[in-house]
PQR file of N, CA, C, O and H, with PARSE charges and radii, in Angstrom:
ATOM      1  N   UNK A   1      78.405  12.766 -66.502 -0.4000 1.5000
ATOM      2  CA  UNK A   1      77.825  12.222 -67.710 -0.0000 2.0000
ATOM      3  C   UNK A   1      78.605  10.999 -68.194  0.5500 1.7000
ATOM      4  O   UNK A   1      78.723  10.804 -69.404 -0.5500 1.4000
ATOM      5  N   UNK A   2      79.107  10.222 -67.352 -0.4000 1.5000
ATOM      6  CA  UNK A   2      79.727   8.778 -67.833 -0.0000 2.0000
ATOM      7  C   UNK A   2      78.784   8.097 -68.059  0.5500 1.7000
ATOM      8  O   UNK A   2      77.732   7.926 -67.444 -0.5500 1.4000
ATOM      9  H   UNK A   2      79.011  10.382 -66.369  0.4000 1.0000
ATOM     10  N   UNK A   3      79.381   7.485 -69.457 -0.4000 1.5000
ATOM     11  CA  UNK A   3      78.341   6.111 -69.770 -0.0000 2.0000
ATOM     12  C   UNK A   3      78.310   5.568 -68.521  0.5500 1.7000
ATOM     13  O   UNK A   3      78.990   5.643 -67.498 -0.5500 1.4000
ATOM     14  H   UNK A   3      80.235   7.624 -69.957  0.4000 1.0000
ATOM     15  N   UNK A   4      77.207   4.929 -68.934 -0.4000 1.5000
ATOM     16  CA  UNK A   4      76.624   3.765 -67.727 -0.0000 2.0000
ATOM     17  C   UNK A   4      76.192   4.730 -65.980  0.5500 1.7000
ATOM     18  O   UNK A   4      75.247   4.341 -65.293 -0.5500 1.4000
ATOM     19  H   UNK A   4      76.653   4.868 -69.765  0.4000 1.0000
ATOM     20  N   UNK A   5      76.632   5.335 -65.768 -0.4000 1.5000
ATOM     21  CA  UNK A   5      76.355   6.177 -65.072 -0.0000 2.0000
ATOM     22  C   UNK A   5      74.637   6.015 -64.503  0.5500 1.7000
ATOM     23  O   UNK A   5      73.893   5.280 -65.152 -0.5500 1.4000
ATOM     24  H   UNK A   5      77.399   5.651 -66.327  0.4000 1.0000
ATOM     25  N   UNK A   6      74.121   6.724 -63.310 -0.4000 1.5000
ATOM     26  CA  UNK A   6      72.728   6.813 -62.970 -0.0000 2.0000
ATOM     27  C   UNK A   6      72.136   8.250 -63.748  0.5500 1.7000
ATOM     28  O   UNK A   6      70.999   8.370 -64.203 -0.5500 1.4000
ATOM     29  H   UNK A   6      74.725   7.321 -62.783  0.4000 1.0000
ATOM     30  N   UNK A   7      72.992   9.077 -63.766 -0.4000 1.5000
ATOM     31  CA  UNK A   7      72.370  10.560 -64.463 -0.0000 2.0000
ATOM     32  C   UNK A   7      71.987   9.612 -66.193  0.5500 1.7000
ATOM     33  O   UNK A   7      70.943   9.903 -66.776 -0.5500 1.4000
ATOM     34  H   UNK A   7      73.916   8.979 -63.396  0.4000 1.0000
ATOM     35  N   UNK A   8      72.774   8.738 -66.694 -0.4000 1.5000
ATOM     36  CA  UNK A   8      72.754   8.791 -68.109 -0.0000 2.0000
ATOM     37  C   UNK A   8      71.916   7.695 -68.073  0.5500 1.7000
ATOM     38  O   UNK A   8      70.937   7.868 -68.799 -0.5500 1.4000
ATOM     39  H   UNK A   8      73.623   8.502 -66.221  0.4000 1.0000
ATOM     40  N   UNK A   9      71.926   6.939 -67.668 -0.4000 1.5000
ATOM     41  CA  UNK A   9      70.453   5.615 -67.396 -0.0000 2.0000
ATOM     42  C   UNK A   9      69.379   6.406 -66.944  0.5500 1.7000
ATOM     43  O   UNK A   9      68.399   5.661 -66.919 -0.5500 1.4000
ATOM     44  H   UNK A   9      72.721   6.799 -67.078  0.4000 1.0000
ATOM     45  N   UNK A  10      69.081   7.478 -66.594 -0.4000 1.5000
ATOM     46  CA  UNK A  10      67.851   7.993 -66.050 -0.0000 2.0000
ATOM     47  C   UNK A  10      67.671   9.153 -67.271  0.5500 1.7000
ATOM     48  O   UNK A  10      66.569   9.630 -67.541 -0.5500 1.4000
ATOM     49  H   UNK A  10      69.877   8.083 -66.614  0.4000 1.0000
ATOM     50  N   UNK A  11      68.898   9.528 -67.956 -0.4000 1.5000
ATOM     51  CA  UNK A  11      67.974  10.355 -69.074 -0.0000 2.0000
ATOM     52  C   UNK A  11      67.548   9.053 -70.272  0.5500 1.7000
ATOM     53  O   UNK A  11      66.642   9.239 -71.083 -0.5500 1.4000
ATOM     54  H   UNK A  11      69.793   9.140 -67.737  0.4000 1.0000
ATOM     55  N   UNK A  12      68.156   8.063 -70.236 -0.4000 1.5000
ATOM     56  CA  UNK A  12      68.005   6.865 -71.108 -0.0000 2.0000
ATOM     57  C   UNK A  12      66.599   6.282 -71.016  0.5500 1.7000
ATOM     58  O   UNK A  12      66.063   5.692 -71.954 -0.5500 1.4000
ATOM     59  H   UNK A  12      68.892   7.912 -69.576  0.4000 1.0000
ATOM     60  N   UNK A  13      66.194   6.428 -70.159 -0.4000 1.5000
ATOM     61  CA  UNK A  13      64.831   5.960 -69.800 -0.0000 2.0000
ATOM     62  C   UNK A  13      63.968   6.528 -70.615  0.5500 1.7000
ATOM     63  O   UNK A  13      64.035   7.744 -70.791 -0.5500 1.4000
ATOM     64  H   UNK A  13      66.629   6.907 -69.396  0.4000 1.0000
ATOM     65  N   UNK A  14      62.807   5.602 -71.392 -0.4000 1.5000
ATOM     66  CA  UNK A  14      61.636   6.019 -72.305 -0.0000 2.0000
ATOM     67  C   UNK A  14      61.756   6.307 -73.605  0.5500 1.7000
ATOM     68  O   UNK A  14      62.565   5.668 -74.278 -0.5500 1.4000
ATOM     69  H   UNK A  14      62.753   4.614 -71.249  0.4000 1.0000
ATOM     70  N   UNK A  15      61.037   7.233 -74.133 -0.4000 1.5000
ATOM     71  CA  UNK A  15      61.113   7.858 -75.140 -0.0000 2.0000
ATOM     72  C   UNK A  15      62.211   8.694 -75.333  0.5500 1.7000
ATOM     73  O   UNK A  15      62.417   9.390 -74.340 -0.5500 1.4000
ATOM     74  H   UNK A  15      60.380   7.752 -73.586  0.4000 1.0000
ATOM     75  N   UNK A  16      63.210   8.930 -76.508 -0.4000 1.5000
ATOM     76  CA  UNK A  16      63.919  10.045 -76.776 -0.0000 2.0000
ATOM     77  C   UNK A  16      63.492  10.830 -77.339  0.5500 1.7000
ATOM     78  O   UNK A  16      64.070  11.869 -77.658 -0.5500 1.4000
ATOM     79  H   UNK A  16      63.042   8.364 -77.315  0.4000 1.0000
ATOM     80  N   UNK A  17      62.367  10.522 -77.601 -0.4000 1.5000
ATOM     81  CA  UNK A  17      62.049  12.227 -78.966 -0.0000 2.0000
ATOM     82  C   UNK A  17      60.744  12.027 -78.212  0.5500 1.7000
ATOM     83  O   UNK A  17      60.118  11.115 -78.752 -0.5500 1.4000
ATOM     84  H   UNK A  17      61.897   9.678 -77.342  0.4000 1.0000
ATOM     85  N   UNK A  18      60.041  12.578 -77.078 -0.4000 1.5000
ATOM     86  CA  UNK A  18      58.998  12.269 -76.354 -0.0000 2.0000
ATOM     87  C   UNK A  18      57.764  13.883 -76.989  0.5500 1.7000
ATOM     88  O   UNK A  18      58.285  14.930 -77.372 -0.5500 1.4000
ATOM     89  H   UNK A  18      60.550  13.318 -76.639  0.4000 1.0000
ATOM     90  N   UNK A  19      56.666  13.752 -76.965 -0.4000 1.5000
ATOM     91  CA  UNK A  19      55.956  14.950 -77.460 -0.0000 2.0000
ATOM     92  C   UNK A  19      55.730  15.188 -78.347  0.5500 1.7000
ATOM     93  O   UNK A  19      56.384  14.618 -79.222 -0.5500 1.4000
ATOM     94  H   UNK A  19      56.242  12.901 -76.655  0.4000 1.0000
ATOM     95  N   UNK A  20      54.507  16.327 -78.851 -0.4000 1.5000
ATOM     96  CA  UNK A  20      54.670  16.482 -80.150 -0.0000 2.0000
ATOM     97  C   UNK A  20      55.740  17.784 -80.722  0.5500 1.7000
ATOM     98  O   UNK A  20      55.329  18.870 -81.131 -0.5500 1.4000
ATOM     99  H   UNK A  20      53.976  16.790 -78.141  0.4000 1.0000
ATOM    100  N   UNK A  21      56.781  17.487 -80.657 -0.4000 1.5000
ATOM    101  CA  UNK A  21      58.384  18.570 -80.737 -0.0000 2.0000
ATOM    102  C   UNK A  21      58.703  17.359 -82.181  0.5500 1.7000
ATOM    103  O   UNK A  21      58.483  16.192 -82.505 -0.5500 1.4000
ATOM    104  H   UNK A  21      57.115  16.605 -80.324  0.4000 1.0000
ATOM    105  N   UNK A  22      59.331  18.558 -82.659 -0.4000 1.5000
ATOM    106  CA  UNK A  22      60.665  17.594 -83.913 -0.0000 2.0000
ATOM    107  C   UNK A  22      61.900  18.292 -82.926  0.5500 1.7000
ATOM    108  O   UNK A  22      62.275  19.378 -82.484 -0.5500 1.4000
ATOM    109  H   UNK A  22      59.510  19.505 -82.396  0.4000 1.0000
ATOM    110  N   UNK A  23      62.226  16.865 -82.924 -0.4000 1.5000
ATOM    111  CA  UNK A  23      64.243  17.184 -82.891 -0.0000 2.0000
ATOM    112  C   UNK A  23      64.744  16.662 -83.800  0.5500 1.7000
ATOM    113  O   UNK A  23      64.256  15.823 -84.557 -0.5500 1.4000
ATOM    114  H   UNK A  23      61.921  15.982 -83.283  0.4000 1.0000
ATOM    115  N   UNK A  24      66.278  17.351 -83.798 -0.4000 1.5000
ATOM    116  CA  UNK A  24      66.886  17.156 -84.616 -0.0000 2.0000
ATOM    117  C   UNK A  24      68.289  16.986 -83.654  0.5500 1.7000
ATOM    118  O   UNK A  24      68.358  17.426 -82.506 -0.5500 1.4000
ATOM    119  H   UNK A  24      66.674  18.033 -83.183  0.4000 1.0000
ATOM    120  N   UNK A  25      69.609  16.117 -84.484 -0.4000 1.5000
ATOM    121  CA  UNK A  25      70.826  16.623 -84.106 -0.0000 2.0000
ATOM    122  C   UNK A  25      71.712  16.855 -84.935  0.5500 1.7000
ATOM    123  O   UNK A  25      71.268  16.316 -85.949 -0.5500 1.4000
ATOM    124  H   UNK A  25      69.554  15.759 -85.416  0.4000 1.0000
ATOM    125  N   UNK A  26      72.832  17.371 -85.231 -0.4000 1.5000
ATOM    126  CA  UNK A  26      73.959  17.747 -85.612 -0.0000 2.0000
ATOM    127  C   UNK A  26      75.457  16.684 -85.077  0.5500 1.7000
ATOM    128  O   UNK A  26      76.047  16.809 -84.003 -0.5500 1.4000
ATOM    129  H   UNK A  26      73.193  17.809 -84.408  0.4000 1.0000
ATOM    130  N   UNK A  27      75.692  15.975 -85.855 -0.4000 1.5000
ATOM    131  CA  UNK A  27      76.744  15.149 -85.122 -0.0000 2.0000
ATOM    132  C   UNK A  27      77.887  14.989 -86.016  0.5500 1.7000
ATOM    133  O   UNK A  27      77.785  15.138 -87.234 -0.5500 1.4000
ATOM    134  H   UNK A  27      75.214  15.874 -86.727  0.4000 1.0000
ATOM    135  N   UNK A  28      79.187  14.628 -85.304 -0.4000 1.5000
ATOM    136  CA  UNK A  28      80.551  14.546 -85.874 -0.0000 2.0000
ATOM    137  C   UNK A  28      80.981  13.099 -85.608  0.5500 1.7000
ATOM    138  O   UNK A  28      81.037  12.576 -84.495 -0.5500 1.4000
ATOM    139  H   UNK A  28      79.269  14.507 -84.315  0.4000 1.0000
ATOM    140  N   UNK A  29      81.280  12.517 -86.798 -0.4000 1.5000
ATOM    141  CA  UNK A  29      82.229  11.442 -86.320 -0.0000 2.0000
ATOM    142  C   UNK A  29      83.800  11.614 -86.102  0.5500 1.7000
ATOM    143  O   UNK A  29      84.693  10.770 -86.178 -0.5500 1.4000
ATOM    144  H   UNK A  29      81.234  12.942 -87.702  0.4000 1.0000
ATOM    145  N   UNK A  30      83.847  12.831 -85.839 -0.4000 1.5000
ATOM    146  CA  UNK A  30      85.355  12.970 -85.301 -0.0000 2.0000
ATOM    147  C   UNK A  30      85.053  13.742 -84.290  0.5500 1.7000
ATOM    148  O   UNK A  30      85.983  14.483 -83.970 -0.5500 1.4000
ATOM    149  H   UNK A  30      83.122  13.516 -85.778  0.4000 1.0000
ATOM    150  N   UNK A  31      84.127  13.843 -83.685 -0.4000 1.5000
ATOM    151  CA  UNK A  31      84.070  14.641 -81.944 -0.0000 2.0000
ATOM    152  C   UNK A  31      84.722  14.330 -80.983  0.5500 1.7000
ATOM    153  O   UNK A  31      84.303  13.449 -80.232 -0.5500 1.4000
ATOM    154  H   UNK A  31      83.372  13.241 -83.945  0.4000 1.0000
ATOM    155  N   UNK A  32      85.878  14.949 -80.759 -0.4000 1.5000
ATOM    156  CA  UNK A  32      86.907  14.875 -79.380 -0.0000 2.0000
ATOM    157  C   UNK A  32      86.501  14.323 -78.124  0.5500 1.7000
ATOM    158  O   UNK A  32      87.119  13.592 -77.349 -0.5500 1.4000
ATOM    159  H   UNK A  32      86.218  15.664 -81.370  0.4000 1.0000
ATOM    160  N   UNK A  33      84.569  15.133 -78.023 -0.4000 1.5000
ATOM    161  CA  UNK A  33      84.511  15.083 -76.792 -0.0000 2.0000
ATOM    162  C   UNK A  33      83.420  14.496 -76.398  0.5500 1.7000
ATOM    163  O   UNK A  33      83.233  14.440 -75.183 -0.5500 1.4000
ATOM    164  H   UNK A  33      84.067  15.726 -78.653  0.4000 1.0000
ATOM    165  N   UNK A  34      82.388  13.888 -77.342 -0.4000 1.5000
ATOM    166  CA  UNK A  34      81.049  13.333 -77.709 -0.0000 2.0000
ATOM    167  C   UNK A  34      81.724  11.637 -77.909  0.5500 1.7000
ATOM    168  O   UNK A  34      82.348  11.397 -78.942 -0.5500 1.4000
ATOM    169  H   UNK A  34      82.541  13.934 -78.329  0.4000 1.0000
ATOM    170  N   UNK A  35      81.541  10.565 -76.878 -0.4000 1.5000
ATOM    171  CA  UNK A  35      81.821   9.462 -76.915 -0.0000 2.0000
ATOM    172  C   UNK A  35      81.340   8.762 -76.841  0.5500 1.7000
ATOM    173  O   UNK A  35      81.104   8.712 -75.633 -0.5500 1.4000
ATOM    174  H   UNK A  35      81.034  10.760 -76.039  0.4000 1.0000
ATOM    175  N   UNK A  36      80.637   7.540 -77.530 -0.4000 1.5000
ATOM    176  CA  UNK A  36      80.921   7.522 -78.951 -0.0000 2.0000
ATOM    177  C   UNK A  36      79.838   7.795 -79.435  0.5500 1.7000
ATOM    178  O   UNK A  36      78.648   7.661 -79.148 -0.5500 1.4000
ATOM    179  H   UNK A  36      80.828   7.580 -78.511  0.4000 1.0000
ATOM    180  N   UNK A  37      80.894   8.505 -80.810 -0.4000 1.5000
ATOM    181  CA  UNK A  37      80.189   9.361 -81.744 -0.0000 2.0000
ATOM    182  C   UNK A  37      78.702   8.640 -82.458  0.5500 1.7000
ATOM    183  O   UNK A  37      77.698   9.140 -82.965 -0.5500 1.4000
ATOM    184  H   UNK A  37      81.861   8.614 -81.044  0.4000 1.0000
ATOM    185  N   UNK A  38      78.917   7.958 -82.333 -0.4000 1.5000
ATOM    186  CA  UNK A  38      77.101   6.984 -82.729 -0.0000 2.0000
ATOM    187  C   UNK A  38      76.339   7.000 -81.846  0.5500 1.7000
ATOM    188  O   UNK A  38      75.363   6.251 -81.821 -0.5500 1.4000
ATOM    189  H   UNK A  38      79.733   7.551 -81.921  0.4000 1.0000
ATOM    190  N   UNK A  39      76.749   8.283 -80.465 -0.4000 1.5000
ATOM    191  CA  UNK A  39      75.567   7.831 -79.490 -0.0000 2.0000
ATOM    192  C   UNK A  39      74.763   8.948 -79.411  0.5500 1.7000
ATOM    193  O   UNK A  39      74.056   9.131 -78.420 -0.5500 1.4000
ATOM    194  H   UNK A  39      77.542   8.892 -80.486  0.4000 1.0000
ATOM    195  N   UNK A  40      74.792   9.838 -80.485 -0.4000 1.5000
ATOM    196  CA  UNK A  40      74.240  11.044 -80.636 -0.0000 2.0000
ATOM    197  C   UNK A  40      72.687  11.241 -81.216  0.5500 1.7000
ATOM    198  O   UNK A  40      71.892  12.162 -81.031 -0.5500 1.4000
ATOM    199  H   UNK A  40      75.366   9.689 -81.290  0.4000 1.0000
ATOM    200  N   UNK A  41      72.536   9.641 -82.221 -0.4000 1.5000
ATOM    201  CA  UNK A  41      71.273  10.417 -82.522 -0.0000 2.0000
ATOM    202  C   UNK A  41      70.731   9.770 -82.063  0.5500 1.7000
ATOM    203  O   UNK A  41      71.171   8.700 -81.641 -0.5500 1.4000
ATOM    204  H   UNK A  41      73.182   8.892 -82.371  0.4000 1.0000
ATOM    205  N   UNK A  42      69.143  10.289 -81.924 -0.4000 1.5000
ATOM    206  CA  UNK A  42      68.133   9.625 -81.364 -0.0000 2.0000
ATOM    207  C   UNK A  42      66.883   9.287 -82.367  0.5500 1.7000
ATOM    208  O   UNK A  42      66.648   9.814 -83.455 -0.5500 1.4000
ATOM    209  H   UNK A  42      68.786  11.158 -82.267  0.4000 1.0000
ATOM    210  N   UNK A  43      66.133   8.242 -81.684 -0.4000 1.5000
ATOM    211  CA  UNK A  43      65.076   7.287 -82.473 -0.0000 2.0000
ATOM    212  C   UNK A  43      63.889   8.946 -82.814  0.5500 1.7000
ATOM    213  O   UNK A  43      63.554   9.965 -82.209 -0.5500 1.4000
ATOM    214  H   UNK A  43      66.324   7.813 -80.800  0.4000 1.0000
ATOM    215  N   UNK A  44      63.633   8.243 -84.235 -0.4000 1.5000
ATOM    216  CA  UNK A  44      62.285   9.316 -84.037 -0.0000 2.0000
ATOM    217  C   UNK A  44      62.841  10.677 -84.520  0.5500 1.7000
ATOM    218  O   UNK A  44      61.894  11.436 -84.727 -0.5500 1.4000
ATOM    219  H   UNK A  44      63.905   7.415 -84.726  0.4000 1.0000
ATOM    220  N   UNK A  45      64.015  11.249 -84.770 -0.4000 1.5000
ATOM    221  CA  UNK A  45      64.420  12.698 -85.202 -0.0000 2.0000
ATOM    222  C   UNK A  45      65.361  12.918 -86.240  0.5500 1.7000
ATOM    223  O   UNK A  45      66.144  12.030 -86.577 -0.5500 1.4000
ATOM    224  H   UNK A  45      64.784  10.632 -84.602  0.4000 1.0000
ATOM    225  N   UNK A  46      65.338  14.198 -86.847 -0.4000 1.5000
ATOM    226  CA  UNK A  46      66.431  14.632 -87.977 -0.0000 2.0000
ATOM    227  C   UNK A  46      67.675  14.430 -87.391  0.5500 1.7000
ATOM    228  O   UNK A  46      67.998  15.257 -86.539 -0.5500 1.4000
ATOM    229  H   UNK A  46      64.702  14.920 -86.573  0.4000 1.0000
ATOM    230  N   UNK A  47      68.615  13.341 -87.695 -0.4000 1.5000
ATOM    231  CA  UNK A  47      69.692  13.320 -87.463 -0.0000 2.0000
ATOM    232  C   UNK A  47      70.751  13.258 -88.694  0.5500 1.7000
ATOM    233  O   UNK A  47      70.817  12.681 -89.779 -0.5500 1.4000
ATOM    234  H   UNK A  47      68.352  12.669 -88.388  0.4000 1.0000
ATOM    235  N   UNK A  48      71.605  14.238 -87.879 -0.4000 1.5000
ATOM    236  CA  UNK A  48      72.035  14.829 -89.564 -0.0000 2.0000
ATOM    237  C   UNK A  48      73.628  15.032 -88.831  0.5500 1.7000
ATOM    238  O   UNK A  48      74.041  15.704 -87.886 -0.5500 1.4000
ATOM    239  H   UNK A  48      71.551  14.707 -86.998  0.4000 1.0000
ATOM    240  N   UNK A  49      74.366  13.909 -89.970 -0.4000 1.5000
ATOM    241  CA  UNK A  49      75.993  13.661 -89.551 -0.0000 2.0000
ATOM    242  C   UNK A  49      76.762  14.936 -90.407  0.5500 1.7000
ATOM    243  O   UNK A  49      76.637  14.977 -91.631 -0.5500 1.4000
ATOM    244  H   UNK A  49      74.030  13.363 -90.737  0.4000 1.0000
ATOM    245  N   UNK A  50      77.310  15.641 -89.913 -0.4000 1.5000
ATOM    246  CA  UNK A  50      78.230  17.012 -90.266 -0.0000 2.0000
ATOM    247  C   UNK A  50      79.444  16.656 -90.894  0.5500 1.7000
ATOM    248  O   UNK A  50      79.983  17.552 -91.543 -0.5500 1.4000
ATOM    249  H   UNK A  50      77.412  15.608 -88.919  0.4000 1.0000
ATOM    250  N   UNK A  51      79.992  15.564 -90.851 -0.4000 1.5000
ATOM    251  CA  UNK A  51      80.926  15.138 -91.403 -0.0000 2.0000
ATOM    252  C   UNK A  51      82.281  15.509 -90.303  0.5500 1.7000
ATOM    253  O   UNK A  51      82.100  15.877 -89.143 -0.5500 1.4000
ATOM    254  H   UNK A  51      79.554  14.836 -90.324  0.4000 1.0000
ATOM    255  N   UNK A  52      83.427  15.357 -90.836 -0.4000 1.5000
ATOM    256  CA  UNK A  52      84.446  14.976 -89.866 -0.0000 2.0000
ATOM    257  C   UNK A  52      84.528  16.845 -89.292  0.5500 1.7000
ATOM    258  O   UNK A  52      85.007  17.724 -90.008 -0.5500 1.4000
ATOM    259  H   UNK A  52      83.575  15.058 -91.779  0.4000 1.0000
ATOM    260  N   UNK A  53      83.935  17.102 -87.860 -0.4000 1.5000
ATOM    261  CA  UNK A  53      84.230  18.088 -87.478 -0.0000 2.0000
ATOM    262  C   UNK A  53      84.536  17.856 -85.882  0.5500 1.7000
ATOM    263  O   UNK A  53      84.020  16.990 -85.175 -0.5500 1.4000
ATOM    264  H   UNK A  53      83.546  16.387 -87.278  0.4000 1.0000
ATOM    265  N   UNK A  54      85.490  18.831 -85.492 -0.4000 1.5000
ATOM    266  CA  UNK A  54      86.454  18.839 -84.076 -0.0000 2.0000
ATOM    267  C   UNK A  54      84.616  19.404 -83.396  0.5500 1.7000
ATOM    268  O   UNK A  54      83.802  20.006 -84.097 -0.5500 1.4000
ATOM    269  H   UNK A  54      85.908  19.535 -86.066  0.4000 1.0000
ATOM    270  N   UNK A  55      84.404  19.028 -82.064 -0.4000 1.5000
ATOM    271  CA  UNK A  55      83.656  19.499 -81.166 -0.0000 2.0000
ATOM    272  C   UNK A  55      83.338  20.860 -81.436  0.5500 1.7000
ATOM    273  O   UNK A  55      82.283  21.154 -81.997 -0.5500 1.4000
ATOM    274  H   UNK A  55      85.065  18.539 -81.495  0.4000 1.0000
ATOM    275  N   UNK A  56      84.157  21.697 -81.085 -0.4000 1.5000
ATOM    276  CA  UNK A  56      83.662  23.100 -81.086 -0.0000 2.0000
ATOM    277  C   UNK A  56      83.809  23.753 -82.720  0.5500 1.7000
ATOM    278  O   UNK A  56      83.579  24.882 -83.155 -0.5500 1.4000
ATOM    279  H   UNK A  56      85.014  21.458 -80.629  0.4000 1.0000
ATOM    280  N   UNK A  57      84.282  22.534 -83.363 -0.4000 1.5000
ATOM    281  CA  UNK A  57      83.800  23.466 -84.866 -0.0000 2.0000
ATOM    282  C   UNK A  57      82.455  23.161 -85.339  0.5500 1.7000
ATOM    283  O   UNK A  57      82.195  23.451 -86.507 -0.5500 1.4000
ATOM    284  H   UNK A  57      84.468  21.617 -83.010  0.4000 1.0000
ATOM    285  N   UNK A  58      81.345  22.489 -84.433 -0.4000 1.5000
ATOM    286  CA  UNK A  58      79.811  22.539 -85.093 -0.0000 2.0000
ATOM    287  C   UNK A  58      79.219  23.446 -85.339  0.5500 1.7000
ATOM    288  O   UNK A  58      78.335  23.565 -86.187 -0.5500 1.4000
ATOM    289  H   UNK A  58      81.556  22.254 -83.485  0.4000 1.0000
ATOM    290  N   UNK A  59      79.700  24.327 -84.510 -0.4000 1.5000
ATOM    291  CA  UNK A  59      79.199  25.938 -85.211 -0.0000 2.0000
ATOM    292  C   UNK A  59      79.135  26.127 -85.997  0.5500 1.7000
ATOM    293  O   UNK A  59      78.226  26.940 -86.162 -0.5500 1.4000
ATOM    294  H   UNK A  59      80.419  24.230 -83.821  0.4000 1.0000
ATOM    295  N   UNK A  60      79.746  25.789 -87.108 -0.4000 1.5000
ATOM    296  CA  UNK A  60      80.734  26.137 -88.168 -0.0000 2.0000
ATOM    297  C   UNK A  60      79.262  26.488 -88.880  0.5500 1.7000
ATOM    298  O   UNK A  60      78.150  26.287 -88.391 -0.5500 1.4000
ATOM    299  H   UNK A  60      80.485  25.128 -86.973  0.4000 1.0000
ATOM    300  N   UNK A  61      79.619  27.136 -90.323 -0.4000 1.5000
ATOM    301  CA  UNK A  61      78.476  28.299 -91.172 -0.0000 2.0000
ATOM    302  C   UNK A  61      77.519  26.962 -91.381  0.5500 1.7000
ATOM    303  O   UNK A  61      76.440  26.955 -90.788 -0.5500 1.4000
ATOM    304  H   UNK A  61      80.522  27.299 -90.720  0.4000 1.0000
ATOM    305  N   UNK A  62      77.917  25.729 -92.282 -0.4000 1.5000
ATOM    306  CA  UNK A  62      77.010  25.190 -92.447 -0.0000 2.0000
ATOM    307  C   UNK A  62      76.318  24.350 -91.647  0.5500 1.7000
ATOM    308  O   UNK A  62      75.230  24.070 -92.152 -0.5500 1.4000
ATOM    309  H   UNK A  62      78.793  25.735 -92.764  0.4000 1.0000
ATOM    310  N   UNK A  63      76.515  23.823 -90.574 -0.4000 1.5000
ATOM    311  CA  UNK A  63      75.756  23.798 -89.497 -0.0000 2.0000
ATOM    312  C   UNK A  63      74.840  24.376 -88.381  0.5500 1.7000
ATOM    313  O   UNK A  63      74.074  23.915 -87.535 -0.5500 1.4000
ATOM    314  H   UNK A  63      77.399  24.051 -90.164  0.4000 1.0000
ATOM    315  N   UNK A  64      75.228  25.466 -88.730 -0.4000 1.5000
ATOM    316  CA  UNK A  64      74.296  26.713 -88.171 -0.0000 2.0000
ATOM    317  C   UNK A  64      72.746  26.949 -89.190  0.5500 1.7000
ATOM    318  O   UNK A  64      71.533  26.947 -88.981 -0.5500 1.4000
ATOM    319  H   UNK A  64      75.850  25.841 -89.418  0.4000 1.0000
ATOM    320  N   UNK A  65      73.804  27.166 -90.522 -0.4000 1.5000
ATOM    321  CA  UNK A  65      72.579  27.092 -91.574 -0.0000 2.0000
ATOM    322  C   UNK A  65      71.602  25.682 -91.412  0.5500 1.7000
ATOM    323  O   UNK A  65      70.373  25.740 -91.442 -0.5500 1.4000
ATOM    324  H   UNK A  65      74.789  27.168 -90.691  0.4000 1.0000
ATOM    325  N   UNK A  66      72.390  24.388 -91.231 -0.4000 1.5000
ATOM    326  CA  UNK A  66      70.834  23.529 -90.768 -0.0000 2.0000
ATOM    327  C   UNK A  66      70.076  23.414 -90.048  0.5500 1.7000
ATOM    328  O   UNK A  66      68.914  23.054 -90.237 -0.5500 1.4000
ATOM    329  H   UNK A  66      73.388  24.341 -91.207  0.4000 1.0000
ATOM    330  N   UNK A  67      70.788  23.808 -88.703 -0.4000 1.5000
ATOM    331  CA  UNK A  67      70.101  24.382 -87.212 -0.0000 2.0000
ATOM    332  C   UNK A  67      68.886  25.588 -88.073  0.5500 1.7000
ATOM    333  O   UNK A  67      67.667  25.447 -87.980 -0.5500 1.4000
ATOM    334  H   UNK A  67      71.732  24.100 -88.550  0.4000 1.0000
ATOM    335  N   UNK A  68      69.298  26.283 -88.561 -0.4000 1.5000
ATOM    336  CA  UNK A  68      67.918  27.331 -89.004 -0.0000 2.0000
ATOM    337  C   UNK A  68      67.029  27.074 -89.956  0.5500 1.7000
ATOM    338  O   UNK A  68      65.930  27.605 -90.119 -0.5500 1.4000
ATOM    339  H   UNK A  68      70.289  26.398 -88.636  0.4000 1.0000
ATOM    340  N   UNK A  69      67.732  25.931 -90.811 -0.4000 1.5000
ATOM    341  CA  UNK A  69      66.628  25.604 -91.510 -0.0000 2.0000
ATOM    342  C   UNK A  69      65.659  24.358 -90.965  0.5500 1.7000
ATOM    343  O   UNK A  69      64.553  24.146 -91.463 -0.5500 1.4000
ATOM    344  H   UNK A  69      68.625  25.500 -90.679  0.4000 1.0000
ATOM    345  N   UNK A  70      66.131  23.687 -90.051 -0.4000 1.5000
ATOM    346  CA  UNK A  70      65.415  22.841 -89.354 -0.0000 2.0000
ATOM    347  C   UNK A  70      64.102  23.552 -88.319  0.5500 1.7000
ATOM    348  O   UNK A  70      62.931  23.239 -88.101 -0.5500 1.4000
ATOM    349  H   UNK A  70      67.029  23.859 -89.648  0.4000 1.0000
ATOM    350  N   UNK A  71      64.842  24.449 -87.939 -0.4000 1.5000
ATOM    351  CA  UNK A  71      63.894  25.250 -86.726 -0.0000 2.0000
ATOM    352  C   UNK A  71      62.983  26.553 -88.117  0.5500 1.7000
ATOM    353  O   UNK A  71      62.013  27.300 -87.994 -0.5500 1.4000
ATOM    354  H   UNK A  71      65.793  24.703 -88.116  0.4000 1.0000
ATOM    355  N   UNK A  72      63.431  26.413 -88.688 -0.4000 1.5000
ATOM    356  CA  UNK A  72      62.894  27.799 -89.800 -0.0000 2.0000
ATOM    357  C   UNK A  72      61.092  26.975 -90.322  0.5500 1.7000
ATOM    358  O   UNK A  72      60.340  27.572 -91.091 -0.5500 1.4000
ATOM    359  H   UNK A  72      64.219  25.805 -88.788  0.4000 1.0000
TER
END
């Protein structure tokens, strides 16, 4: 999954929010492991910045709670 890469130019291709689906994302501008952190949301969907959280703390209660209220 390196930028610039053929896997990441071939999911880059077209539409990002393709169908009739809502997406949404959950993003950190302090993600360890998500580089760079502005490359998370996409055209067309709920993108919703979590505020300064480590990678594996998106779980965290209130992010879960928007994950369910988005899908709810």
């Amino acid at each position: 999954m390196t930028p610039g890469s053929y896997v990441q130019d071939g999911l880059a291709e077209g539409d990002e929010t393709p169908g009739a689906v809502s997406y949404a994302t959950f993003w950190s501008n302090c993600d360890e492991i998500i580089n760079p952190d502005d490359s998370v949301p996409l055209a067309d969907a709920t993108n919703v910045l979590a505020g300064c959280l480590e990678h594996n703390d998106l779980g965290d209660d209130a992010v879960s709670q928007g994950v369910r209220d988005f899908v709810g």
